[in-house]
C-alpha positions in Angstrom: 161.7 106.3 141.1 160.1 103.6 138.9 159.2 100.7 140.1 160.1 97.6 140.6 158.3 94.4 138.4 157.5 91.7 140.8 159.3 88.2 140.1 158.3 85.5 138.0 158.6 81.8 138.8 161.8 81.3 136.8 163.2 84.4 138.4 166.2 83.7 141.1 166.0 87.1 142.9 164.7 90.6 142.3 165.8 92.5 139.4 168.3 95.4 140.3 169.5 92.9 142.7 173.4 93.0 143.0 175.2 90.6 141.1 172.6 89.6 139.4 171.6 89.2 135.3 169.2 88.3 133.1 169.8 85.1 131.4 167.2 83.6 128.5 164.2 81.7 130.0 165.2 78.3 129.7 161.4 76.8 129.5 160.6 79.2 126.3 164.1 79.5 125.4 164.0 83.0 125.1 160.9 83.1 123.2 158.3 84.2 125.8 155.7 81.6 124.5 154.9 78.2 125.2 152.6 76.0 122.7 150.7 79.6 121.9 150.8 81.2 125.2 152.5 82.9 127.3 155.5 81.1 129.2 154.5 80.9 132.9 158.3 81.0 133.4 159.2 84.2 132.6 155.6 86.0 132.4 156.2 86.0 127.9 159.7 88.2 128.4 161.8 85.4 127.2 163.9 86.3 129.8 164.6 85.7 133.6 166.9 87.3 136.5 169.4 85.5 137.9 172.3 86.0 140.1 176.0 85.6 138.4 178.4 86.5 140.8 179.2 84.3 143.7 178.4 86.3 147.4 
């Protein structure tokens, strides 16, 4: 079973999680880099998990 990728800072909950997404990482806007480096938000993915269905 592979494993999991920890969170990053922008992340809501774990990915896998139920009801949960991956939405653009609104401090890079998707791009993964901020003024030349990697954005702290999203760990340079672009992207962040979220949840998107109410529990």
């Amino acid at each position: 079973m592979p494993e999991q990728p920890d969170l990053n800072p922008g992340d809501e909950v774990k990915p896998g999680t139920e009801q949960s997404g991956e939405h653009i990482c609104p401090a890079c806007n998707g791009f993964g880099e901020v003024a030349g480096s990697p954005c702290r938000e999203c760990g340079g993915t672009g992207r962040i998990t979220a949840l998107v269905g109410d529990a």
